[in-house]
C-alpha positions as CSV (number, residue, x, y, z in Angstrom):
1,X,100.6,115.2,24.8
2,X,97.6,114.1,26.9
3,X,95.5,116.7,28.0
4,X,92.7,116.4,31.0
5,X,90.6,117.8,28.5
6,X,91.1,115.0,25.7
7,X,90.8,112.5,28.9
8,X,87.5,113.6,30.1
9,X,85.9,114.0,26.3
10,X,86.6,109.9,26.4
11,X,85.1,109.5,29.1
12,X,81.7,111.4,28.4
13,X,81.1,109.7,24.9
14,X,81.2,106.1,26.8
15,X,79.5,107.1,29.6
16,X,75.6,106.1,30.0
17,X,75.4,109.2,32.4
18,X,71.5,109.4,33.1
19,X,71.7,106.0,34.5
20,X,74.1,106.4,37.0
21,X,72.6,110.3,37.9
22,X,69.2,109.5,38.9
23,X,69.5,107.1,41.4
24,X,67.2,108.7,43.9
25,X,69.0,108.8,47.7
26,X,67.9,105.5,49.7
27,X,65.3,106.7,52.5
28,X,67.0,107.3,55.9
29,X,65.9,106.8,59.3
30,X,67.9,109.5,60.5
31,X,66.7,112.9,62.6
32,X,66.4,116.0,60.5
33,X,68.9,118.5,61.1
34,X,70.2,121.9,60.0
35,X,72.8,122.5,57.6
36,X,76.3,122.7,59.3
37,X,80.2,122.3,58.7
38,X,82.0,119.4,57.7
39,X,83.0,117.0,55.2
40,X,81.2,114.4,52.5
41,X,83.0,112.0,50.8
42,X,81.5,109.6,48.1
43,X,82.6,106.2,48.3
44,X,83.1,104.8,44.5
45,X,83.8,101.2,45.9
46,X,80.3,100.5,47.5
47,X,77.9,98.4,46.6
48,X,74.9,101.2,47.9
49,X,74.0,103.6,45.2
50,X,73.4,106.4,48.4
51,X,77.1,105.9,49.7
52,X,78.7,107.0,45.7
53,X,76.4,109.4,45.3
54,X,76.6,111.1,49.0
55,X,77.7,114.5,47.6
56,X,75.4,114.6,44.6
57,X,73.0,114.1,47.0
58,X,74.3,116.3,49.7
59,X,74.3,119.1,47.0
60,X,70.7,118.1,45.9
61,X,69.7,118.5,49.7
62,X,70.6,122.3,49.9
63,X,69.2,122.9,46.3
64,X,65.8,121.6,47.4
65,X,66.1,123.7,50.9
66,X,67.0,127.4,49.0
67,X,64.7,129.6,49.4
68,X,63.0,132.0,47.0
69,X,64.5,134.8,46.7
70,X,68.0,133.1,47.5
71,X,70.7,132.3,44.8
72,X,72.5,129.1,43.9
73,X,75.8,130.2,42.0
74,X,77.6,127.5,40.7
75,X,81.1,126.8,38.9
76,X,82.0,123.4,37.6
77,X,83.8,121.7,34.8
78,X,81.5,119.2,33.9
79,X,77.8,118.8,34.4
80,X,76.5,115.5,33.0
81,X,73.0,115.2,35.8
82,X,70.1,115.8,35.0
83,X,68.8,114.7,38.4
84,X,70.8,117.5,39.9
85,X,69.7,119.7,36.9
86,X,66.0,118.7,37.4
87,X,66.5,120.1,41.2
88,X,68.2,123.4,39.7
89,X,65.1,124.3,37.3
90,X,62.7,123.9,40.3
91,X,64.1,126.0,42.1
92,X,64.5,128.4,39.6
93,X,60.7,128.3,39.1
94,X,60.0,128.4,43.1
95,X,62.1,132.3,43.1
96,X,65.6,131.1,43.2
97,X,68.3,132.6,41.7
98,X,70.0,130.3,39.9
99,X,73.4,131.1,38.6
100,X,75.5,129.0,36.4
101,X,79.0,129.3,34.8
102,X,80.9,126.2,33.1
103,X,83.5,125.0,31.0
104,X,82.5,124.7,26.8
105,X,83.0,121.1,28.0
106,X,80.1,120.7,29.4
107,X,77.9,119.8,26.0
108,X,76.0,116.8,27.8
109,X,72.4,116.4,27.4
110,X,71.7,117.9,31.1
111,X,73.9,120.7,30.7
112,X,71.2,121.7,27.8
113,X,68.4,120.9,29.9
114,X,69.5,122.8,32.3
115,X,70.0,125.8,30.1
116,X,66.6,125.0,29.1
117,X,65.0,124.5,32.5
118,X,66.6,128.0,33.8
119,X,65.0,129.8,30.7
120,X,61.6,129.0,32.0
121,X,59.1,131.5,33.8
122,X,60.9,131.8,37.5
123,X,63.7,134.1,38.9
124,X,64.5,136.6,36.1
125,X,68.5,136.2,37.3
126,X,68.8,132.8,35.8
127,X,71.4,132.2,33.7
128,X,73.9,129.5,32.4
129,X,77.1,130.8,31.0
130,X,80.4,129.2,29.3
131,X,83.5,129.7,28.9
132,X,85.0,129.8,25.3
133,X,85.5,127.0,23.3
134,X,89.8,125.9,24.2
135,X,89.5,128.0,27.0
136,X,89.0,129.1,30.5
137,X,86.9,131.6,31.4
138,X,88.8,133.9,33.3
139,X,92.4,132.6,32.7
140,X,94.1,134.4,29.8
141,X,94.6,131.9,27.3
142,X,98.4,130.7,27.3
143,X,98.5,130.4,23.3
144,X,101.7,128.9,22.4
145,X,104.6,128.1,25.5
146,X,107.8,126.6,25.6
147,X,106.0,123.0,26.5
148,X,103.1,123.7,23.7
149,X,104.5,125.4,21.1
150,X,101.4,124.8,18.2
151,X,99.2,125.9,21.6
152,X,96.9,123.2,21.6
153,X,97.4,122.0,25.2
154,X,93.8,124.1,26.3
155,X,93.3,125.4,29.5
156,X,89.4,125.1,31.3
157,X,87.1,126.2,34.2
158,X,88.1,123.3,36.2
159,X,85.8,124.6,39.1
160,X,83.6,122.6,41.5
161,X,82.2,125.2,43.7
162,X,78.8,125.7,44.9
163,X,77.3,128.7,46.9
164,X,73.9,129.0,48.2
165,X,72.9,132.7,50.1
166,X,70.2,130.9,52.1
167,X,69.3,127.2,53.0
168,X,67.7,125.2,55.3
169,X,69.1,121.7,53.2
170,X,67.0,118.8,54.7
171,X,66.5,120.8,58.2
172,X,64.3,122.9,59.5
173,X,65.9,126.0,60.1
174,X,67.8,127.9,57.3
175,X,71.5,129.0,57.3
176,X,73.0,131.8,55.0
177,X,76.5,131.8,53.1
178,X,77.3,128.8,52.6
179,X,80.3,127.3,50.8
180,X,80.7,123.9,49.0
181,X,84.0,123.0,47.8
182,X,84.2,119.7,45.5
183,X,87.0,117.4,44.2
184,X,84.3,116.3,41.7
185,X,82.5,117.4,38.8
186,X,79.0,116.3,38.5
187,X,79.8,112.6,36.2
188,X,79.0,109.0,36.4
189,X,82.9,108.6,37.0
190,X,83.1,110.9,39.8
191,X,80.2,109.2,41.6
192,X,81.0,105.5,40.3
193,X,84.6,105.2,39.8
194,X,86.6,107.9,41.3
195,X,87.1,109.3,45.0
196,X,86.1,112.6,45.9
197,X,85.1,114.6,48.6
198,X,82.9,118.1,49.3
199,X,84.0,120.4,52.0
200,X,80.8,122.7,53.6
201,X,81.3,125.7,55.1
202,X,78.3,127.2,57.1
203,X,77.9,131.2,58.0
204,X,81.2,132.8,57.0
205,X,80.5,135.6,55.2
206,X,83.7,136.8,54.6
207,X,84.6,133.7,53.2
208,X,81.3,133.6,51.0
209,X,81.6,136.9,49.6
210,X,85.3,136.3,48.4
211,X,83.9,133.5,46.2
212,X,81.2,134.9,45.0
213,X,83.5,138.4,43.4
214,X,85.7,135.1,42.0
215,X,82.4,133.9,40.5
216,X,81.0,137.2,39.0
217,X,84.7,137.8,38.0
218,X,84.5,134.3,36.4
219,X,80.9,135.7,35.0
220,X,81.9,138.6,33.5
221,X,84.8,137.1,32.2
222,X,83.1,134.6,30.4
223,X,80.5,136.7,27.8
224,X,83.6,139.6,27.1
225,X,82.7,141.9,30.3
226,X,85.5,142.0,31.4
227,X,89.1,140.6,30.3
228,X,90.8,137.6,30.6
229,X,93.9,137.4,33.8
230,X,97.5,135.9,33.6
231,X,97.2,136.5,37.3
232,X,94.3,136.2,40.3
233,X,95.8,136.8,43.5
234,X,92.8,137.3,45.9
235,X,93.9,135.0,48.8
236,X,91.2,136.1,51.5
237,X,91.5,135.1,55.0
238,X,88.2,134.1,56.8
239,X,88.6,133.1,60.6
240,X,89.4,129.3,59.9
241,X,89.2,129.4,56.2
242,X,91.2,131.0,53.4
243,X,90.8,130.9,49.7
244,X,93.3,130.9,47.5
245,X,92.3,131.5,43.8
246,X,94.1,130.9,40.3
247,X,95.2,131.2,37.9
248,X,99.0,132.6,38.9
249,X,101.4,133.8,37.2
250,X,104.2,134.5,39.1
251,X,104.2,131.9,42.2
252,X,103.7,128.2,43.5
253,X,101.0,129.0,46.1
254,X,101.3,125.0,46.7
255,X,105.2,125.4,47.2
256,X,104.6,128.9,49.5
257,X,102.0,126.5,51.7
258,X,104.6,123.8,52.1
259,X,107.3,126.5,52.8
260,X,105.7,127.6,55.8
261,X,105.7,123.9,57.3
262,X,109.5,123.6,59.0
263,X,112.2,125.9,58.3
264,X,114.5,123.5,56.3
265,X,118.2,123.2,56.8
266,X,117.9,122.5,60.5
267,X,118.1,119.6,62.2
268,X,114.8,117.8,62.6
269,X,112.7,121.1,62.0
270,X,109.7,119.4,61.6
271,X,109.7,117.7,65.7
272,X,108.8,120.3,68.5
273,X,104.5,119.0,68.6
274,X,103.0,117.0,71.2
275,X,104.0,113.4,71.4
276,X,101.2,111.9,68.8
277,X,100.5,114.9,66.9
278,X,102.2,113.6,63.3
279,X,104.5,111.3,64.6
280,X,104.7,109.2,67.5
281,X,107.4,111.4,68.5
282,X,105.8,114.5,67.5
283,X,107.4,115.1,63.8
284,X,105.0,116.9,61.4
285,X,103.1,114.5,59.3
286,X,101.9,115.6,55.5
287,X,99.3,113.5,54.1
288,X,98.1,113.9,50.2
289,X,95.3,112.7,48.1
290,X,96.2,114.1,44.8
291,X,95.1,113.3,41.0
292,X,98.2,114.4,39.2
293,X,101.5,116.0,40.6
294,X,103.8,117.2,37.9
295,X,104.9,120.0,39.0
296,X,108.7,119.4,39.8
297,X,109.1,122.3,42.5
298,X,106.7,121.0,44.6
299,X,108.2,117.2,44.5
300,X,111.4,119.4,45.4
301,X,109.4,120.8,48.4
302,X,108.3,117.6,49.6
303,X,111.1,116.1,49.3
304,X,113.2,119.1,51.3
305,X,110.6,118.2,54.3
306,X,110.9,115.0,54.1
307,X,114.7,115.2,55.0
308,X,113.9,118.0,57.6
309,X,112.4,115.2,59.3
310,X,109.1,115.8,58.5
311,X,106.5,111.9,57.6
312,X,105.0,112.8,53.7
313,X,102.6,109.7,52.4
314,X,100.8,110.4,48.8
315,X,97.9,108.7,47.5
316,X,98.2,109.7,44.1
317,X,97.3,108.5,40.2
318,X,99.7,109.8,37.8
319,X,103.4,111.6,39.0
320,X,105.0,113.7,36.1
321,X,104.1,114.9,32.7
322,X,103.6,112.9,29.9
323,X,105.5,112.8,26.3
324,X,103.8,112.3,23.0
325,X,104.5,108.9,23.5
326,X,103.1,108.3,26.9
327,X,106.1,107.8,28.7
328,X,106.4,109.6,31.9
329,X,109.4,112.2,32.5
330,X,110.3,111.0,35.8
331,X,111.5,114.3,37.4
332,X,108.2,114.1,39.5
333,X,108.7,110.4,40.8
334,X,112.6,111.0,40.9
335,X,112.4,113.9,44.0
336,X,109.5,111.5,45.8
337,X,111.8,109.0,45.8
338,X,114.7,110.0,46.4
339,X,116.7,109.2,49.7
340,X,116.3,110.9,52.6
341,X,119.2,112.3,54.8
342,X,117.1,113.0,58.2
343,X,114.3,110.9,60.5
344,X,111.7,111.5,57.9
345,X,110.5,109.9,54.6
346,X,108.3,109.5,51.6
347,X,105.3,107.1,51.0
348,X,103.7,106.5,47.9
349,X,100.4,104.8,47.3
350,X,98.9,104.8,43.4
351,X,95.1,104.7,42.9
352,X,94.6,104.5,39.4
353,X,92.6,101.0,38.8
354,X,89.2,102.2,37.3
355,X,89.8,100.9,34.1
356,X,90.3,97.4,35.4
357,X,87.3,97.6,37.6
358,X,88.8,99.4,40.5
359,X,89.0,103.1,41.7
360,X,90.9,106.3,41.2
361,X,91.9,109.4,43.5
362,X,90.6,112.3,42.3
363,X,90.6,114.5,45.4
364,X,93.2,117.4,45.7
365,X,93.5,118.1,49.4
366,X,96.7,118.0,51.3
367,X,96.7,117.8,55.6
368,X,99.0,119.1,57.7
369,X,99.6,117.7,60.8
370,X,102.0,119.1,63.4
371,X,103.9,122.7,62.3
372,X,102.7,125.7,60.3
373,X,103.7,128.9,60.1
374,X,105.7,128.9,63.4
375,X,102.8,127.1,65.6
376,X,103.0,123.8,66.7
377,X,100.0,120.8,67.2
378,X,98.2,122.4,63.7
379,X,95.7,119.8,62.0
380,X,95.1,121.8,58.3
381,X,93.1,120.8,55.6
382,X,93.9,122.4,52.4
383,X,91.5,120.7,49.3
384,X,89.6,122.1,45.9
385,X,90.2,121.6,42.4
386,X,93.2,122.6,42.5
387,X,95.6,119.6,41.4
388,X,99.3,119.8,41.5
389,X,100.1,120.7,37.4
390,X,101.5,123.9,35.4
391,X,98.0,123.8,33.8
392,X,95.8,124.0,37.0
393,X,98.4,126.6,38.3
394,X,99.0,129.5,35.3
395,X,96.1,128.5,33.1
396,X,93.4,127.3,34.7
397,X,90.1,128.8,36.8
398,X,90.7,126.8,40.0
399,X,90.3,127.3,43.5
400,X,92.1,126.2,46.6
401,X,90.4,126.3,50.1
402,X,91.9,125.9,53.5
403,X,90.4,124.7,56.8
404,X,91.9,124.6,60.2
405,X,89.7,122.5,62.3
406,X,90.0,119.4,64.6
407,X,86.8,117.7,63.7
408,X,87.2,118.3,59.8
409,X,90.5,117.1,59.6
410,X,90.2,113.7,61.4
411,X,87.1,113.0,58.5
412,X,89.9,114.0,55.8
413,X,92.0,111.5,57.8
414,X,89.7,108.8,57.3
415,X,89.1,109.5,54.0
416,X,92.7,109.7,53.2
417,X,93.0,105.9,55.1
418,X,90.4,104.4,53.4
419,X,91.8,105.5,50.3
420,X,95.1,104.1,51.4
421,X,93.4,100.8,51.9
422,X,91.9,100.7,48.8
423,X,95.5,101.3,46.7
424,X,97.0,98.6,48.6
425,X,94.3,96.2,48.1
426,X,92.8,97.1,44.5
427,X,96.5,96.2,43.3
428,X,98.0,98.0,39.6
């Protein structure tokens, strides 16, 4: 079986990560401004070293603008810069609080510097932590399962979340609580090869405080404080935000979300929004940009709203699970293609060309567009780590962020276009 873990240990032993992690950003003529909400997406095609590394950057901005006496808390997979972990250590030595929790993954040579860099003379409450080796930090270990009986299919911190108590970023005027959510871990392929995207949210506490018990629960977790969890169901509300956290034991929280789109079983459920909002006509439209789906009950949801009525298109790089063999099991890819009954359908766009010089999807966000939970004319984003597999839903540390807002949403439209674009034109 192929495992994301075995996957990305491939990657980092041919990867000439320092290279492709120091590129400092190109200067700007730009105003200064504070640090707000929205969106940043790399873009892995371009030719500009600024334009793939916009959200290294972005995060390197709000390191450099932390104050002392502020924290940086940080959960991630993979951390292969030491450009970003250069940024890290000075702050650390300025008064910042720089707190660190990854996956035993993360064995690069700047994950070690970093370590390094934070043991210096600075804030006494820096520290790097990591998660056991084969496991996540705070997800109980699955051992053996029906679909990994000699239990060698290991789960991982696949995090990408980064909170900073105070910042003033590249502006003049600092902000408190604020929330980065990343698609992306901190690689050359994330920056070079694959698409991702980092949502910011500015000055919701609520919202900041939920992640940060998930992060000292992830903390404590992770050196034996506390113990492991088959189930972390601490879905927080925050005015236009809420955070779903994992791992889950007994529910789909990505099957509950699309459950509250249309009522199925009715005639053209998903219609009743204003003429453009979706459709033409006003049909809810569900747009995904989504690593791996192989989770069979949510094809089944799509494809339920799909013949509702309801316009699904997927930009995706693998559908199902994989046998020893590497041939796909087809349950996924059977429900997304499967005919529909009603007015609406199922698109499906791969992005999975890096090997042969192209790009990949690696964002996890799904937009709503049109009905939720009984309201009509709702433009949702919903985007993290989170991708759509058994692993990342009972196993893994993930985290799953929703956004309603107008502005955000039109950016995560773009970004879902342009990815569209590039699957169509890359070619397989």
């Amino acid at each position: 079986m192929i495992t994301i873990k075995n996957k990305f240990r491939t990657f980092a032993t041919a990867l000439a990560v320092g290279a492709t992690l120091t590129v400092a950003p190109s200067a700007s003529a730009e105003p200064v401004v504070a640090v707000t909400t929205g969106a940043v997406f790399n873009e892995p095609s371009s030719a500009d070293a600024a334009a793939r590394g916009r959200i290294l950057f972005h995060l390197a901005d709000l390191v450099d603008g932390a104050e002392a006496g502020s924290s940086v808390k940080i959960s991630l997979y993979l951390f292969q810069s030491q450009y970003l972990a250069d940024k890290l250590g000075a702050a650390h030595r300025r008064g910042v609080a720089v707190q660190v929790v990854l996956d035993d993954d993360s064995t690069s040579t700047a994950a070690t510097s970093l370590r390094n860099q934070l043991a210096e003379p600075g804030s006494p409450d820096s520290w790097v932590r990591g998660c056991k080796p084969e496991e996540a930090c705070l997800a109980l270990d699955p051992g053996t399962t029906a679909t990994d009986p000699d239990g060698t299919y290991d789960n991982v911190n696949h995090n990408k979340f980064f909170l900073f108590s105070r910042t003033k970023g590249k502006g003049d005027t600092a902000v408190d609580n604020v929330v980065v959510q990343s698609s992306g871990n901190l690689t050359g392929q994330d920056l070079n090869a694959w698409w991702n995207d980092a949502l910011t949210v500015v000055g919701n506490k609520e919202l900041f405080d939920a992640y940060t018990r998930y992060f000292g629960d992830q903390a404590a977790a992770a050196i034996g404080q506390t113990p492991q969890v088959a189930e972390y169901a601490h879905d927080t509300q925050a005015g236009k935000a809420k955070v779903y956290f994992f791992p889950r034991a007994a529910t789909d929280t990505v099957v509950n979300i699309l459950g509250t789109v249309a009522p199925v079983g009715t005639a053209d459920s998903c219609g009743g929004n204003s003429a453009g909002i979706g459709t033409t006509d006003g049909r809810t439209k569900i747009r995904i940009a989504q690593g791996h789906i192989t989770r069979v009950e949510v094809a089944r949801k799509l494809w339920e709203l799909a013949n509702a009525g309801c316009q699904i298109e997927i930009v995706y790089r693998s559908l199902d699970n994989w046998t020893a063999d590497d041939k796909p099991m087809g349950q996924v890819a059977n429900w997304l293609t499967r005919p529909v009954t009603g007015k609406g359908r199922i698109t499906l766009h791969q992005l999975d060309n890096d090997g042969r010089g192209g790009t990949d999807s690696h964002t996890k966000y799904l937009l709503i567009e049109g009905t939720y939970y009984g309201g009509v004319n709702k433009k949702i984003v919903f985007t993290g780590s989170h991708t759509y597999t058994t692993t990342a839903l009972r196993y893994n540390d993930e985290t799953l962020l929703k956004y309603e807002d107008g502005s955000v949403f039109d950016a995560y439209v773009r970004n879902f276009e342009a990815q569209r674009t590039a699957s169509l034109s890359e070619g397989l």
